[in-house]
TORTORDO-976702 format. One line per 5 residues: number of its first residue (from 1); for each residue x, y, z of N, C-alpha, C. Coordinates in steps of 0.05 Angstrom, whole numbers. Layout:
REM residues N
NUM = X:Y:Z:X:Y:Z:X:Y:Z | ...
REM end
This chain:
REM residues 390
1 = 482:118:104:460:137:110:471:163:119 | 455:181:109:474:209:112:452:232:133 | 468:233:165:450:245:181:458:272:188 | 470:290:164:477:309:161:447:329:164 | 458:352:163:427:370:170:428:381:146
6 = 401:383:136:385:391:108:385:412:114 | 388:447:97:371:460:104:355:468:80 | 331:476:93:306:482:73:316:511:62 | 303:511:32:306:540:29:280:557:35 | 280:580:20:257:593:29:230:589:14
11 = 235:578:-7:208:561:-22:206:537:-13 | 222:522:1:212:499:10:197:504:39 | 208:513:51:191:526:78:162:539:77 | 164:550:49:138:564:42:113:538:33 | 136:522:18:108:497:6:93:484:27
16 = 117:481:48:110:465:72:92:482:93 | 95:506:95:73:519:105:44:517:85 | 43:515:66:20:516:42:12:489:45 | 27:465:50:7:443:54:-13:438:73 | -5:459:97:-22:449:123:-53:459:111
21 = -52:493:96:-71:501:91:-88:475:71 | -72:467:59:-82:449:33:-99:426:52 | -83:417:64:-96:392:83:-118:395:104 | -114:424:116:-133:430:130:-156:432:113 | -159:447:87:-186:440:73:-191:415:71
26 = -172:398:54:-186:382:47:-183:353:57 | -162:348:78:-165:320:89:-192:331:123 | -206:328:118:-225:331:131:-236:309:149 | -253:316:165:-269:292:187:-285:277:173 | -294:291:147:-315:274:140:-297:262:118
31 = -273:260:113:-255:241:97:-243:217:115 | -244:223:136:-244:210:151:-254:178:160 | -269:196:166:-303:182:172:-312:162:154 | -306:177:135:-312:163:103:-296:136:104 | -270:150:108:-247:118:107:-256:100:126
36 = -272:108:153:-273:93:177:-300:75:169 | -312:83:151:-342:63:146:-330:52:120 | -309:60:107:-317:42:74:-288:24:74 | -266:32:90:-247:27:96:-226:17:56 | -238:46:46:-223:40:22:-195:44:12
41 = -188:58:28:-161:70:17:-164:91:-8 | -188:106:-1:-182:129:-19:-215:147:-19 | -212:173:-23:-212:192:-17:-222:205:-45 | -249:213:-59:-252:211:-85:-239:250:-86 | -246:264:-64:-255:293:-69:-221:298:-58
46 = -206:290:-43:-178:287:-33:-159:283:-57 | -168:257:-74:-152:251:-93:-151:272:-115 | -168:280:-134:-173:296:-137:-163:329:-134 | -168:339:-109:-160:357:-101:-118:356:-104 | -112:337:-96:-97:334:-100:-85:326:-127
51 = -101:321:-154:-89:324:-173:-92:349:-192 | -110:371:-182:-110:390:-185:-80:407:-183 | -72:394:-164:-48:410:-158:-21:406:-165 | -22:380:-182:-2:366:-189:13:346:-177 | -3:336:-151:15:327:-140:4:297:-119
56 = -3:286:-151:-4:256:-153:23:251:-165 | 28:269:-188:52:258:-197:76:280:-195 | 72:288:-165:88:310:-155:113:318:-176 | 133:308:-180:157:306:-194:162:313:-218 | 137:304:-243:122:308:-262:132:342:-276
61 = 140:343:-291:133:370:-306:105:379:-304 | 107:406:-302:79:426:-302:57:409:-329 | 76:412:-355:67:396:-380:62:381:-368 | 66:357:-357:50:329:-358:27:332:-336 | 28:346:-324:0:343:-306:16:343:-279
66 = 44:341:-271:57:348:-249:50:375:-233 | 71:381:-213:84:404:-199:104:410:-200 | 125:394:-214:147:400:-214:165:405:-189 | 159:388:-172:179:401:-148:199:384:-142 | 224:399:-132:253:379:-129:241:359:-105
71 = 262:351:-108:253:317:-102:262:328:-60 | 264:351:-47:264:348:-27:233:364:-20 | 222:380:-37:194:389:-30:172:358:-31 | 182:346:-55:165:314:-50:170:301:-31 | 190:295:-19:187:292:3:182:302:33
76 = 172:325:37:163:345:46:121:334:50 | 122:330:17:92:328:13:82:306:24 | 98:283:17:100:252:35:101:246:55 | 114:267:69:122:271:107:93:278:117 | 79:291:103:55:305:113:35:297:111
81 = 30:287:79:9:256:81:10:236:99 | 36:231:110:39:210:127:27:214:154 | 37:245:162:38:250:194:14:256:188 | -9:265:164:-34:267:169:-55:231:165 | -40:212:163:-55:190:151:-83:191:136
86 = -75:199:108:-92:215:93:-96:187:84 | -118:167:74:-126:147:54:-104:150:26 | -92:132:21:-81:134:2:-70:105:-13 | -84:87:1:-73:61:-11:-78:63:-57 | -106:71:-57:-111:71:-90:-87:89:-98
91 = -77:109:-86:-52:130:-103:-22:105:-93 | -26:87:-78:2:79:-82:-2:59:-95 | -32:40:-106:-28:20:-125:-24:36:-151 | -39:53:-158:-36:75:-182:-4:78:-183 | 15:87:-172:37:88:-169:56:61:-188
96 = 50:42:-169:59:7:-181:51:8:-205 | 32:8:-210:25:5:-238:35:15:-264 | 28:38:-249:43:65:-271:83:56:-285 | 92:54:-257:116:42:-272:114:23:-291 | 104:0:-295:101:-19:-304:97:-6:-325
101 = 68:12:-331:64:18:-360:74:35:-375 | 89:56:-359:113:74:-374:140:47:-388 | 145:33:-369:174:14:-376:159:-6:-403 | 136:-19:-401:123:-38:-419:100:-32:-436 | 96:-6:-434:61:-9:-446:74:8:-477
106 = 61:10:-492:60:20:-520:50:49:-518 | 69:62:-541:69:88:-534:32:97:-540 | 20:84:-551:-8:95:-554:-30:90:-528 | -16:69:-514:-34:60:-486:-26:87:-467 | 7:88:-468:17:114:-453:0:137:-453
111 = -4:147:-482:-16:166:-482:-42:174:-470 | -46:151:-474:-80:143:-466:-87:142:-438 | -70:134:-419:-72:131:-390:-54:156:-372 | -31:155:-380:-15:177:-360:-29:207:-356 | -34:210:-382:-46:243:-366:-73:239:-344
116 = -86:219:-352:-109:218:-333:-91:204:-301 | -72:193:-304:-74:187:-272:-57:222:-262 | -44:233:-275:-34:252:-261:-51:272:-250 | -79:276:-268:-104:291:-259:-121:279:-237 | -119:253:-233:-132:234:-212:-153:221:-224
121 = -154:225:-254:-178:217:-264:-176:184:-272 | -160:179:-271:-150:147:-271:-135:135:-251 | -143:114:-241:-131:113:-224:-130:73:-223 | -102:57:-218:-94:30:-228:-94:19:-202 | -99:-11:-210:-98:-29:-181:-89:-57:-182
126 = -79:-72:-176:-65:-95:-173:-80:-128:-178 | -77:-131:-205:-92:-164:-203:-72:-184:-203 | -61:-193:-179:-36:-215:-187:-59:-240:-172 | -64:-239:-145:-67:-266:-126:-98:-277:-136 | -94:-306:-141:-117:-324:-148:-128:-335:-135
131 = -161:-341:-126:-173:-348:-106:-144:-378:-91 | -144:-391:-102:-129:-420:-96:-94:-409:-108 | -87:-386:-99:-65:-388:-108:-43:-376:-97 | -59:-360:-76:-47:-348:-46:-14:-335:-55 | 4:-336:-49:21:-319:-66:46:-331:-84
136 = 33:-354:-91:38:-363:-115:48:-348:-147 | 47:-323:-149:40:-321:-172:45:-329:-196 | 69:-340:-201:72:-366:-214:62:-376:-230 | 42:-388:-203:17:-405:-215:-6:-395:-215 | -4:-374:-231:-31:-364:-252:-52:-369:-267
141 = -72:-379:-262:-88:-399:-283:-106:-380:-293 | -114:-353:-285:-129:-341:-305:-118:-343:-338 | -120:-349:-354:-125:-349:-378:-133:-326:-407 | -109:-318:-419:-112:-296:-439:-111:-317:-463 | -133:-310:-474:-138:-335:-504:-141:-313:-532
146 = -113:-327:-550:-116:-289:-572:-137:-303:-591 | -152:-285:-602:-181:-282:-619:-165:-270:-643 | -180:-268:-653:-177:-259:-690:-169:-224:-682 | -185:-206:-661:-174:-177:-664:-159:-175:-634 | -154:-189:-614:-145:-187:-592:-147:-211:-574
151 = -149:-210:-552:-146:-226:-525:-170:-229:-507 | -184:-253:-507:-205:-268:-486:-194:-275:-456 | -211:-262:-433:-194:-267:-413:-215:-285:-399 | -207:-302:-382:-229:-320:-362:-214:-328:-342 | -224:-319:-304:-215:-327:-294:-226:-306:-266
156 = -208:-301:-247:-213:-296:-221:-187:-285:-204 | -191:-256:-191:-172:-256:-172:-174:-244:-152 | -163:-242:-134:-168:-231:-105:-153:-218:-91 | -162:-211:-72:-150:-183:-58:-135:-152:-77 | -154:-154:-92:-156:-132:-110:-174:-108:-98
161 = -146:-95:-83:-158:-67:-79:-158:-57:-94 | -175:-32:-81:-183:-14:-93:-197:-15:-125 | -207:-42:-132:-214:-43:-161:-238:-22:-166 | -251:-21:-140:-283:-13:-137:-275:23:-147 | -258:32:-141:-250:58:-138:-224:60:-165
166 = -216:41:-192:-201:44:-207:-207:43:-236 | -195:56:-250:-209:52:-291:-194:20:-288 | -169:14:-282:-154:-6:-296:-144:-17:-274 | -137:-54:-283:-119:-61:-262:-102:-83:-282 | -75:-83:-271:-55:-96:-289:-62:-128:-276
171 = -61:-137:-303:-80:-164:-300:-57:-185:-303 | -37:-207:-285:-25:-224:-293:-39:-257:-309 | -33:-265:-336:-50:-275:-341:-27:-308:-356 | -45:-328:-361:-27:-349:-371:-40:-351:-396 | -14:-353:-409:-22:-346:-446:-15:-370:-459
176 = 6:-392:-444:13:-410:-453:12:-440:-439 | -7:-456:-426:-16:-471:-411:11:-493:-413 | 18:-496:-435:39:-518:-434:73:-508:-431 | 71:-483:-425:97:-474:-426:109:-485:-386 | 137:-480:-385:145:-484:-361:131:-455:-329
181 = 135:-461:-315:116:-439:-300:124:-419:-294 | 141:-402:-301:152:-377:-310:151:-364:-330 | 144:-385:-348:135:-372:-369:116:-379:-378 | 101:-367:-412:81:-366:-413:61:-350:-400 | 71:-321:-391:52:-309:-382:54:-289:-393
186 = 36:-276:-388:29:-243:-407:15:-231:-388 | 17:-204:-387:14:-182:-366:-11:-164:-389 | -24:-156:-383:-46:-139:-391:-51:-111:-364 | -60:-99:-380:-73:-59:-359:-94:-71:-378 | -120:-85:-362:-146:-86:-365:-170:-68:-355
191 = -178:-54:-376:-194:-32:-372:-219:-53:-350 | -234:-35:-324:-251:-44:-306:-271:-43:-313 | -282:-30:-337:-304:-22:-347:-316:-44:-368 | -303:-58:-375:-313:-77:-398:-331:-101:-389 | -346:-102:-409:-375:-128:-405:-359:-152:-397
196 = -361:-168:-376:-357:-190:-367:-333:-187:-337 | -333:-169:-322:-323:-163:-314:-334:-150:-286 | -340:-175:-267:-352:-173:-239:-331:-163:-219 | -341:-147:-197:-317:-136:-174:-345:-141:-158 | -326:-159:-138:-349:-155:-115:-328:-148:-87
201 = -344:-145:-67:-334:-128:-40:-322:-155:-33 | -300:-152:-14:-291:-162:5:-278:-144:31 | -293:-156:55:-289:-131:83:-270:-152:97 | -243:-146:106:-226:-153:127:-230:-150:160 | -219:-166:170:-227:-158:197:-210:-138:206
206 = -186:-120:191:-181:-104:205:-196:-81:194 | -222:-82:175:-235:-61:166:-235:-50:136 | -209:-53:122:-203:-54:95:-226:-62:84 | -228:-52:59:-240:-58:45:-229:-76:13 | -234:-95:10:-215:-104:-10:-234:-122:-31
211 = -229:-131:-52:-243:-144:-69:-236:-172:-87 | -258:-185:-88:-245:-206:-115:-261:-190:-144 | -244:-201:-166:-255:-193:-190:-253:-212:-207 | -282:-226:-220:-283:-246:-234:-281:-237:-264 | -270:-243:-280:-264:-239:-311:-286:-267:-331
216 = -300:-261:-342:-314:-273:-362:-321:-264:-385 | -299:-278:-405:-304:-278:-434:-294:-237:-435 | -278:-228:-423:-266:-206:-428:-252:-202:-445 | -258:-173:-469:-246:-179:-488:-233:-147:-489 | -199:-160:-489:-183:-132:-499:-174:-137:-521
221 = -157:-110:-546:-156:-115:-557:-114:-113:-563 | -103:-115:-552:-68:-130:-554:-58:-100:-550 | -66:-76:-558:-57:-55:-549:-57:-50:-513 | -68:-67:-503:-67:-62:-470:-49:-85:-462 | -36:-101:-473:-15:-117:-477:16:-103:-461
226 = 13:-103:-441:45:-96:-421:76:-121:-428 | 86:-109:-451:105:-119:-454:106:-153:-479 | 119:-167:-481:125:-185:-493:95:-202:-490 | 92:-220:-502:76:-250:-502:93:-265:-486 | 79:-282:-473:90:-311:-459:113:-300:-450
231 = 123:-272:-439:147:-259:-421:146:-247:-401 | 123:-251:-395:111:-227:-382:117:-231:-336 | 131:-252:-338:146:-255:-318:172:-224:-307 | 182:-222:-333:202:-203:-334:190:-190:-328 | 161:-175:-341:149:-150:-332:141:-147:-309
236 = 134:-168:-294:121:-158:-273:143:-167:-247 | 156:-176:-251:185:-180:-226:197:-152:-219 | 196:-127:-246:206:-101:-229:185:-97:-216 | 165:-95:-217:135:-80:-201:140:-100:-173 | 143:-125:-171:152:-139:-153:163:-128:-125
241 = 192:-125:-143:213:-113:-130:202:-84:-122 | 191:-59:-136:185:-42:-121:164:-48:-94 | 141:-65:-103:131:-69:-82:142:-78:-57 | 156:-94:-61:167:-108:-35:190:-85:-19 | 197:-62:-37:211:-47:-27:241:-45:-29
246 = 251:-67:-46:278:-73:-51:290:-61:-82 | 285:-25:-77:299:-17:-101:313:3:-88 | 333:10:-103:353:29:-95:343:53:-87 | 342:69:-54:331:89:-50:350:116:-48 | 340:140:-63:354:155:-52:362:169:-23
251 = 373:185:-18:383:196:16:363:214:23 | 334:210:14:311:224:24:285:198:23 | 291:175:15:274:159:17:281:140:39 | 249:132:50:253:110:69:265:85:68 | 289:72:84:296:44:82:281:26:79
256 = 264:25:98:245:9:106:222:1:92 | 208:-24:84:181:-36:64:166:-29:84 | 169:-24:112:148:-33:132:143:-7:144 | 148:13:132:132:41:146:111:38:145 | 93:27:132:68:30:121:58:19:156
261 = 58:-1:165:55:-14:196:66:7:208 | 89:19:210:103:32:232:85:48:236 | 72:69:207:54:81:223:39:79:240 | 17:55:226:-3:48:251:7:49:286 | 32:34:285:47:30:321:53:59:326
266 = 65:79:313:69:103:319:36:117:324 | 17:109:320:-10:124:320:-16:103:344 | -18:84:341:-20:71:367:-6:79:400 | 26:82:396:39:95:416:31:121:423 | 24:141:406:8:170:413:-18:168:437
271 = -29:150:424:-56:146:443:-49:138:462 | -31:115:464:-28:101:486:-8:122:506 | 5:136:498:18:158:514:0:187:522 | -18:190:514:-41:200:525:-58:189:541 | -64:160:542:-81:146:560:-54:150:581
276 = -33:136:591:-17:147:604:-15:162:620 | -16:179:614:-14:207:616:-41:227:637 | -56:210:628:-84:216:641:-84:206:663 | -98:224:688:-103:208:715:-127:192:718 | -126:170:732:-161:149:741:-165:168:757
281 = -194:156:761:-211:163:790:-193:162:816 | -170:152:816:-148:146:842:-126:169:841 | -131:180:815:-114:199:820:-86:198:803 | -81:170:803:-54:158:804:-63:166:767 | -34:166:757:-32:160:716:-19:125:713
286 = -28:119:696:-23:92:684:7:97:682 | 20:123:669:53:125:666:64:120:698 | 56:128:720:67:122:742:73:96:746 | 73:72:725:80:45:737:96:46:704 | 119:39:728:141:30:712:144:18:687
291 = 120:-5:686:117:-37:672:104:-25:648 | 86:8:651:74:20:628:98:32:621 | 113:44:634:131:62:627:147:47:603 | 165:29:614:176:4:597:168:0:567 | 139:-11:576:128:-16:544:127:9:529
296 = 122:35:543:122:58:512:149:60:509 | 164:51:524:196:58:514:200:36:488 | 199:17:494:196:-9:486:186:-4:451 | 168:9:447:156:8:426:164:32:408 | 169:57:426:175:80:410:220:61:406
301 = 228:46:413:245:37:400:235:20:383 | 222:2:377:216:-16:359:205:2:334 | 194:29:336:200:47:315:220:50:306 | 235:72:316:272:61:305:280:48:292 | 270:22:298:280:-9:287:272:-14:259
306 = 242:-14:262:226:-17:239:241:2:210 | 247:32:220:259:47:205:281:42:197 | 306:30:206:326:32:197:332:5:189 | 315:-16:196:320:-44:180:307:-38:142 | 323:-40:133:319:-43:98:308:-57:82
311 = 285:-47:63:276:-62:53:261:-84:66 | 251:-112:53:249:-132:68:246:-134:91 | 268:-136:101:273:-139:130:260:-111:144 | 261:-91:140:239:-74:153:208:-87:148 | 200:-99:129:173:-108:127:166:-130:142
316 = 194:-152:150:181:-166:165:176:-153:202 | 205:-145:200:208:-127:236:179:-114:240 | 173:-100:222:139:-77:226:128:-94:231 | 114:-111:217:89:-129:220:90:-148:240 | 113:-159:248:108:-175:275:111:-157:300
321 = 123:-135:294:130:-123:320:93:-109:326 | 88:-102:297:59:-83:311:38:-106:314 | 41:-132:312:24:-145:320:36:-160:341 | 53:-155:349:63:-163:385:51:-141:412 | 63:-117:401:56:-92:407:30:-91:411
326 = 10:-93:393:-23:-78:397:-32:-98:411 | -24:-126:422:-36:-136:433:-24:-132:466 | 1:-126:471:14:-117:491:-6:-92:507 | -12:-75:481:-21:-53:496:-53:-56:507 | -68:-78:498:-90:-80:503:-83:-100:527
331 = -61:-113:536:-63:-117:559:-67:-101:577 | -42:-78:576:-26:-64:590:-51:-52:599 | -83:-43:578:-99:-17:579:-118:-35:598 | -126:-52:586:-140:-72:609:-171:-75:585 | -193:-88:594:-213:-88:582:-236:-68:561
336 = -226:-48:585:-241:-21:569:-226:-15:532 | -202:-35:528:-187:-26:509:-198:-46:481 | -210:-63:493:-224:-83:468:-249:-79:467 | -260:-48:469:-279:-36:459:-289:-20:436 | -300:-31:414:-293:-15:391:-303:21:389
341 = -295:27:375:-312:61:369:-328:69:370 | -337:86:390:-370:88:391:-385:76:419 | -355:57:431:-377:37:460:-363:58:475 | -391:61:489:-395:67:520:-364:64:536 | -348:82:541:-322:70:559:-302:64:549
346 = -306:60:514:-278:45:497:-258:76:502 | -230:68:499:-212:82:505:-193:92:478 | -191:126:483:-188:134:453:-201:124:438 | -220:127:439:-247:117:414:-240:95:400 | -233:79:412:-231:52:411:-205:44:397
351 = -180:55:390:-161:59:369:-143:39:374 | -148:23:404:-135:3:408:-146:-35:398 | -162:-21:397:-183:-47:387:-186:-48:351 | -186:-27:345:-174:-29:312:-154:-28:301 | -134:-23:324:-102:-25:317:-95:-61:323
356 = -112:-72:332:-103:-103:350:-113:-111:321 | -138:-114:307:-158:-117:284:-127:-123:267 | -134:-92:251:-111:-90:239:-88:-105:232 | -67:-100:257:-39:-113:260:-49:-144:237 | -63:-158:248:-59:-188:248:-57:-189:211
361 = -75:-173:195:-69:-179:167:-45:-161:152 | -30:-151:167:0:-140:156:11:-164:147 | 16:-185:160:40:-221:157:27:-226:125 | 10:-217:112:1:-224:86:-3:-205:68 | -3:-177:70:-15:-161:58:6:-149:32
366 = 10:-144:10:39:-141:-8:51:-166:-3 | 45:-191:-6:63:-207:-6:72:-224:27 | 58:-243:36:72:-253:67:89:-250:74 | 104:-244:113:117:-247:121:140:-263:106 | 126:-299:94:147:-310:99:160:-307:77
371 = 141:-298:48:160:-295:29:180:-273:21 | 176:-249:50:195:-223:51:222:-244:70 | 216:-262:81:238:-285:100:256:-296:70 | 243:-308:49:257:-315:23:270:-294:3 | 257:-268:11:275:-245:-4:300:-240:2
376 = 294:-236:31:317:-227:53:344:-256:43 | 328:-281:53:355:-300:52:366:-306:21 | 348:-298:2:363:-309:-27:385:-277:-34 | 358:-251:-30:377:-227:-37:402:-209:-19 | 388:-217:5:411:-207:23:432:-221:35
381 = 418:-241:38:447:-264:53:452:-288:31 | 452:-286:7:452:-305:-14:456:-333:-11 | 433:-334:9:430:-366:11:412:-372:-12 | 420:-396:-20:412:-422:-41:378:-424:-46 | 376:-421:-67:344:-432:-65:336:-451:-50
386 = 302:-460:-41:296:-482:-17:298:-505:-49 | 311:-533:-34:307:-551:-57:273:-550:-62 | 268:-558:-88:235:-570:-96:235:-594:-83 | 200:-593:-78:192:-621:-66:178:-637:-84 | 182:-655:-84:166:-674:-98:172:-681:-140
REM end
């Protein structure tokens, strides 16, 4: 890791002054607000706005619907989405996807989809997990059956964000019922729009909004076909690997799978160093006792941590640490702190009570805790597969 000092030039200093204005229009209270009641991960007039400007697919040539900016102004743009926690889960499934269909899709699907996600006008979402199949994916039983001009789909999947808010979601499907269970599958970018094709709501208790999507008698036609027949394991194991965070980063990208949590604990520690900070009716500040003192130290290191553990292992460190943490601090705050938003007395508008919410569905969310525990020991410490049972 290279902790040499960057310096900006004078167009990068300038972009980065130009985003605050950008953000100040348009990541707004009432975008906010918006996220805080629908809890979607996305932002219709944000997204948008931001593909106006090129910079969904920041990197992008001007031609393709990009901005064209070197890869330290994008990260510049990313630092700022972050420190603003702008909704953005639909632009990072759009992201996943997109690889997938640049590396596998057919140059006529390409054409057909990339310019619209660079404008924001398309936007992709993730169908791997099956009601009974938890993160199995493997074991796939939705069903692609080929017809005389294309492919019949029947089946069901879940925790499909953002579908409600997407044209397409890359559909993992079983093409070959008698093949071994790696194979025999086929990957489809299933348009969301087609007859037989239910999305209903599902609300989390940390507020998310997330969905199942039932498939009946869906009919594509082999041009939305991502990659080989009955191969389609290959295809979707890189999208895998990006998700889980285990691809080669450059010396401006994050180590860590588990920023995504860190933030939350870093937005959590803000507040909580403000409550702190503040005097009671006694006069006295909560920071005057040591035992508070401790825990913000405590946590603003377990930041640190989260950051510089790699990959994997940053995803499991985040998620147990911020669900150790948010419940630490709702000790530490006392009752008034498991008050939601809006009660009478709740503290920082309740941010401790939706950060506790929260924490608990990180251990599953992209994949469980335990199966980032089987990444880590097969890819980093090359221990042995677990024998099969039975």
């Amino acid at each position: 890791m290279d902790f040499g000092k960057l310096d900006l030039t004078r167009e990068q200093l300038a972009f980065w002054d130009s985003l605050d204005e950008f953000f100040d229009s348009h990541a707004t209270e009432a975008v906010y607000e918006e996220e805080r009641r629908t809890g979607s991960g996305y932002s219709d007039t944000l997204h948008k706005a931001l593909g106006e400007r090129g910079w969904i697919m920041p990197t992008w040539s001007r031609e393709r619907g990009g901005a064209g900016l070197d890869v330290v102004s994008n990260r510049i743009l990313q630092l700022e989405m972050d420190r603003r926690g702008v909704p953005d889960i639909t632009l990072g499934t759009t992201h996943l996807v997109l690889a997938v269909v640049e590396a596998a899709g057919s140059e006529s699907l390409k054409s057909k989809v990339l310019p619209g996600v660079a404008s924001g006008d398309i936007r992709m979402c993730l169908g791997y997990t099956e009601p009974d199949g938890g993160s199995d994916l493997a074991g796939v039983r939705t069903r692609a059956t080929r017809s005389e001009s294309g492919w019949i789909i029947n089946g069901a999947k879940m925790f499909t964000t953002g579908a409600h808010n997407c044209q397409y979601t890359i559909l993992v499907t079983r093409t070959d019922p008698d093949a071994p269970k790696h194979r025999g599958i086929t990957v489809f970018l299933v348009p969301l729009d087609r007859p037989g094709v239910e999305i209903r709501a599902i609300h989390t208790v940390g507020g998310e909004r997330t969905n199942a999507v039932f498939y009946d008698d869906v009919f594509v036609d082999d041009d939305y076909r991502l990659g080989p027949e009955n191969k389609g394991w290959q295809v979707i194991a890189s999208a895998l690997q990006t998700e889980h965070g285990d691809d080669e980063v450059d010396g401006l990208d994050e180590l860590s799978n588990g920023m995504v949590y860190a933030k939350t604990l870093r937005t959590l520690l803000w507040h909580a160093t403000k409550w702190a900070e503040t005097s009671g009716p006694d006069g006295n500040r909560p920071f005057d006792d040591p035992l508070v003192r401790a825990l913000l130290s405590e946590i603003a290191i377990d930041l640190e941590l989260m950051r510089g553990a790699p990959g994997s292992m940053g995803r499991i460190i985040a998620s147990e640490r911020l669900i150790q943490r948010s419940a630490e601090l709702l000790d530490a705050i006392g009752p008034e702190a498991v008050l939601p938003r809006g009660a009478r007395g709740c503290v920082e508008d309740g941010i401790f009570e939706w950060g506790h919410r929260y924490a608990q569905g990180t251990a599953i969310y992209g994949g469980t805790t335990d199966i980032a525990r089987n990444i880590v020991a097969q890819q980093n410490l090359k221990l042995p597969r677990p024998p099969k049972v039975g």
